[in-house]
Backbone as CSV, one residue per row, in Angstrom:
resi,resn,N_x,N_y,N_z,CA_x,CA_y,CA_z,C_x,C_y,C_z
1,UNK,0.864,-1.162,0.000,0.000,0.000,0.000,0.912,1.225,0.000
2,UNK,0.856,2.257,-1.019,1.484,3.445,-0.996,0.926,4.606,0.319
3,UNK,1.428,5.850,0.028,1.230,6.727,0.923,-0.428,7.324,0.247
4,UNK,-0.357,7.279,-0.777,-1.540,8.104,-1.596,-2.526,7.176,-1.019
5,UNK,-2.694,5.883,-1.226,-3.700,5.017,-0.739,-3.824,5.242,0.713
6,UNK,-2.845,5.034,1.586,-2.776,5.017,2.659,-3.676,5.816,3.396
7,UNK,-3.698,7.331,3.044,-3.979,8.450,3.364,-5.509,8.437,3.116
8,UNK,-5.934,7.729,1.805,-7.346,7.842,1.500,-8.286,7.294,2.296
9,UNK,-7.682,5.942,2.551,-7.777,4.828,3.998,-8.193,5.537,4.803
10,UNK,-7.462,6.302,5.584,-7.414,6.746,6.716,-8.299,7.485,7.046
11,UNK,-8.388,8.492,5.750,-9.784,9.413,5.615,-11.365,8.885,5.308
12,UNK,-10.873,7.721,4.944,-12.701,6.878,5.155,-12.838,6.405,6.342
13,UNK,-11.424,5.771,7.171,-12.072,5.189,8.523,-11.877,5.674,9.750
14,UNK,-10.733,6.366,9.666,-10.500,7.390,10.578,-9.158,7.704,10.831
15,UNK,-8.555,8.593,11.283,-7.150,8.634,11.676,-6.342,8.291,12.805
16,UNK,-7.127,7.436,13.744,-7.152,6.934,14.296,-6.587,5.202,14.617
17,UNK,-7.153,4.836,13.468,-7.310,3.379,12.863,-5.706,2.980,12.649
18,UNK,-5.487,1.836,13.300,-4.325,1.127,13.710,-3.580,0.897,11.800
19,UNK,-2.470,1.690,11.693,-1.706,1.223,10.170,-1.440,-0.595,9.850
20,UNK,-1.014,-0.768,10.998,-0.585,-1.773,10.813,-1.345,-2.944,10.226
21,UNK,-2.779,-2.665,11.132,-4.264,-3.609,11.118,-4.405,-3.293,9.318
22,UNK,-4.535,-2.067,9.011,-4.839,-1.552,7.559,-3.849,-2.304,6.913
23,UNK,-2.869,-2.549,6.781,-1.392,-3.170,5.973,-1.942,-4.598,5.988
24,UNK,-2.071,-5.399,6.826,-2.508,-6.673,6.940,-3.772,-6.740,6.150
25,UNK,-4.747,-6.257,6.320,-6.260,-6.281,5.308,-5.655,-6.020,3.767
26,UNK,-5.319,-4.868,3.812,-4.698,-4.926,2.471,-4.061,-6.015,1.575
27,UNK,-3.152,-6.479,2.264,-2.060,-7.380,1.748,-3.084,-8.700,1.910
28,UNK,-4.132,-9.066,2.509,-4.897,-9.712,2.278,-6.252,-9.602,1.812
29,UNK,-7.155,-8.010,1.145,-7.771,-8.025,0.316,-7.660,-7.228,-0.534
30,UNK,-6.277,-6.606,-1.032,-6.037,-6.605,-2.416,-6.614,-5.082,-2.574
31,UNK,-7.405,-4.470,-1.753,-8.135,-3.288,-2.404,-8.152,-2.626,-1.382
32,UNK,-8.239,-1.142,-1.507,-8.506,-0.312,-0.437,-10.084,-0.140,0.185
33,UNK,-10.744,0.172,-1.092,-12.077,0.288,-0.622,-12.084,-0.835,0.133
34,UNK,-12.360,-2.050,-0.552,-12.496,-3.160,0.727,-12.431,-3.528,2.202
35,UNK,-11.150,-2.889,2.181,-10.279,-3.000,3.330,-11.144,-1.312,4.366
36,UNK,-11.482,-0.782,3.570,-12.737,0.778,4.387,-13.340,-0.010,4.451
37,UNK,-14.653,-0.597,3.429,-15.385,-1.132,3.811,-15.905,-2.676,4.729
38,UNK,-14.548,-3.042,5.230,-14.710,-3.844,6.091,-14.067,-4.073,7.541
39,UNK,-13.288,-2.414,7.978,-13.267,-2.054,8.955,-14.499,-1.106,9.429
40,UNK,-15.192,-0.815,8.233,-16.530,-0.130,8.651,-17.636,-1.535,9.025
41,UNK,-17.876,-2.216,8.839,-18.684,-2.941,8.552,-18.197,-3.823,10.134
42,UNK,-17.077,-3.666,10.538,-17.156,-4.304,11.673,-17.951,-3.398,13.206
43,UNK,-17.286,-2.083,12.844,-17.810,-1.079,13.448,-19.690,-1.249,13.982
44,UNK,-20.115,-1.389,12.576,-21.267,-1.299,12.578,-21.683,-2.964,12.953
45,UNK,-20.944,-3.600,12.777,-21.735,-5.016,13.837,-21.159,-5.144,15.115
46,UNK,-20.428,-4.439,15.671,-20.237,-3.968,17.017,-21.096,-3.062,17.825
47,UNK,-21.435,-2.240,17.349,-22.545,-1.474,17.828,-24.013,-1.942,17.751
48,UNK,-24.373,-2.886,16.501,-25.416,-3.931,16.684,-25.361,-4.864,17.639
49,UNK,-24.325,-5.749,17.951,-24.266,-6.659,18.826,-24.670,-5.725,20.390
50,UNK,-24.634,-4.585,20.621,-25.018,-4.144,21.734,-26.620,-3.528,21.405
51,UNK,-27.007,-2.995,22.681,-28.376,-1.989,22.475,-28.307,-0.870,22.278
52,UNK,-28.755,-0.623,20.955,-28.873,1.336,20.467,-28.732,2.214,21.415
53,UNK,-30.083,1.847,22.798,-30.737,2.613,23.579,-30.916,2.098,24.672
54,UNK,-29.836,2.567,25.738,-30.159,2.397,27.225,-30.466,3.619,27.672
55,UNK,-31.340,3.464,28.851,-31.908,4.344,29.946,-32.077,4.043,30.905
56,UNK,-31.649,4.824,32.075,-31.879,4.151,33.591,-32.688,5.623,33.791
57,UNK,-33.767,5.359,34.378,-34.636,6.676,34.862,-33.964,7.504,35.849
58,UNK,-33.939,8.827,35.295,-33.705,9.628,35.956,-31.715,10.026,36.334
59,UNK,-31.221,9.236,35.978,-29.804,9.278,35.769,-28.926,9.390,34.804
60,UNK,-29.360,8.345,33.742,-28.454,8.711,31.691,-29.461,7.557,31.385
61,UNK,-29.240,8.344,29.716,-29.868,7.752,28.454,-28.821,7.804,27.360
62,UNK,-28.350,6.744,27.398,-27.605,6.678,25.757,-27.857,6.082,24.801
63,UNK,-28.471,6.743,23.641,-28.489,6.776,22.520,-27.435,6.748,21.190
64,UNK,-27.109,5.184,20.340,-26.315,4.813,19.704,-26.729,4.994,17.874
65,UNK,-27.936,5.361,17.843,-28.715,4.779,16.837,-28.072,6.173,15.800
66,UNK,-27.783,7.532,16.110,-26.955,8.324,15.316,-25.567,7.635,14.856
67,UNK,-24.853,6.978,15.250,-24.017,6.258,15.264,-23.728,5.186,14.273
68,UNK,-24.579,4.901,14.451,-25.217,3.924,13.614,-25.658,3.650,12.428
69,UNK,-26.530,5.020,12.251,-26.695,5.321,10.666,-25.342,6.644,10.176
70,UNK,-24.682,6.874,10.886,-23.164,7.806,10.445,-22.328,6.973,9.824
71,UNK,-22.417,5.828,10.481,-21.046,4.291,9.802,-21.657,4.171,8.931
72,UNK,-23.352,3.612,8.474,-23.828,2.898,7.297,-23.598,4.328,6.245
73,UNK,-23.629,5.548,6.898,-23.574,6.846,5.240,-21.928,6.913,4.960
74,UNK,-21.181,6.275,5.675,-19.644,6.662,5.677,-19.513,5.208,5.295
75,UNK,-20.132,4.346,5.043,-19.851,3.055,3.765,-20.274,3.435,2.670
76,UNK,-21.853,3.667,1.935,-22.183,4.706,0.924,-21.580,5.216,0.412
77,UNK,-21.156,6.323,1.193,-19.871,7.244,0.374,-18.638,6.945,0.133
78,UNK,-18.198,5.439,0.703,-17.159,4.639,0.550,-17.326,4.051,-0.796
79,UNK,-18.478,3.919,-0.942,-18.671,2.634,-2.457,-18.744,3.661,-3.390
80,UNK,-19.204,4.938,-2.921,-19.638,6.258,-4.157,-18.363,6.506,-4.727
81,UNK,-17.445,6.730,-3.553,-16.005,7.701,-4.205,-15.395,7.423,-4.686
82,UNK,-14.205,7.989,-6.153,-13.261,6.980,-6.202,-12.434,6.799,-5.478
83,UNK,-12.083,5.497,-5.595,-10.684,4.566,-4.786,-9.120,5.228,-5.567
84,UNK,-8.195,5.160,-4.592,-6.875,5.394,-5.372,-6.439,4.146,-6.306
85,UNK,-6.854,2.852,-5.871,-6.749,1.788,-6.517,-7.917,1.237,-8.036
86,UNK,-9.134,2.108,-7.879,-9.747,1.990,-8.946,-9.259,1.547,-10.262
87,UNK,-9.720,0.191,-11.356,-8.819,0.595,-12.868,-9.814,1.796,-13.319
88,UNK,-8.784,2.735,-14.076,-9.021,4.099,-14.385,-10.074,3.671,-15.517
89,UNK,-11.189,4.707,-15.827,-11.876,4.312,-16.568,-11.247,4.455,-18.128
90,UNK,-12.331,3.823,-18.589,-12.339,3.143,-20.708,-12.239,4.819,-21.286
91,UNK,-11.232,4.717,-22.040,-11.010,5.968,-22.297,-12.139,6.300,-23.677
92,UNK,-12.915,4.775,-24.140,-13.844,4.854,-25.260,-15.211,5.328,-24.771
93,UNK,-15.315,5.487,-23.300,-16.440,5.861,-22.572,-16.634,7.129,-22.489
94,UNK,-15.356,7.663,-22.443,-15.158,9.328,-22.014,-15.532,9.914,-23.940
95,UNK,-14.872,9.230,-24.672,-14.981,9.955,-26.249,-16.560,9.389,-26.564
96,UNK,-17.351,8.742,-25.704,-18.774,8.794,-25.858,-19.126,10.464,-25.556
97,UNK,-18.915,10.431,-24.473,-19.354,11.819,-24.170,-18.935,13.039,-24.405
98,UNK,-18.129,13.006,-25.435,-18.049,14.340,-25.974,-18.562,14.357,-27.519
99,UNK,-19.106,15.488,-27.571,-19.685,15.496,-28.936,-19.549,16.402,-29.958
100,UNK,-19.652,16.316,-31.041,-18.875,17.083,-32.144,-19.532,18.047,-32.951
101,UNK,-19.414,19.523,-33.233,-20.145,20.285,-33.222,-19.342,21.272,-34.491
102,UNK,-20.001,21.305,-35.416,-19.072,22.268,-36.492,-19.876,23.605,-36.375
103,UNK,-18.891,24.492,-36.686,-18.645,25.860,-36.671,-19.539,26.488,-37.585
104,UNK,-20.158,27.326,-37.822,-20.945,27.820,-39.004,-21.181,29.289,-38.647
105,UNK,-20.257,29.963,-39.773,-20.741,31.876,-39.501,-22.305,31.952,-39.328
106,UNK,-22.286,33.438,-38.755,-23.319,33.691,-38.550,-24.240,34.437,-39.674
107,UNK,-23.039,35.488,-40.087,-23.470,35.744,-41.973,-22.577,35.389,-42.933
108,UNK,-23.281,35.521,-43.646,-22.289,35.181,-44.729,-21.879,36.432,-45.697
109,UNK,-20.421,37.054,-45.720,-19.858,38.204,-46.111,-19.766,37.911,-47.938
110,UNK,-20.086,39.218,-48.338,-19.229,38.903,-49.586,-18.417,40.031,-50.316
């Protein structure tokens, strides 16, 4: 994993997030997104395996469920963005979309 990847990593899962743990996923799934999207994905079955919403009356209420849907929009935008590892797109895709337009005066001089 380069520094460019590295960095992108870091900015989907946090800066926080152990390099080393990231180096190992990598080197065993090959992709960055992946490797976001499945330190996110643990996140979010960690916080499932517990309860959203405890309350003891009259003392605390904690509420997880913001939390919760923040990891599932920060996978979303994981699958949306490009990856540094992406293959770059078909360069016959891009000359789809441009289109060809001839020139024509507006009068004609004589």
């Amino acid at each position: 994993m380069d520094e460019f990847q590295r960095s992108w990593l870091l900015a989907q899962v946090g800066p926080d997030t152990d390099p080393a743990d990231l180096e190992r996923r990598f080197f065993r799934l090959r992709s960055v997104r992946a490797v976001a999207l499945e330190v996110l994905g643990e996140r979010r079955a960690k916080l499932l395996a517990d309860p959203l919403k405890v309350s003891v009356d009259g003392v605390v209420t904690m509420d997880l469920q913001e939390n919760l849907r923040g990891i599932e929009r920060q996978m979303e935008v994981t699958r949306q963005v490009p990856a540094p590892d992406d293959p770059p797109e078909d360069e016959d895709k891009t000359s789809e979309a441009l289109a060809m337009a001839r020139l024509v005066p507006t009068r004609r001089y004589r």
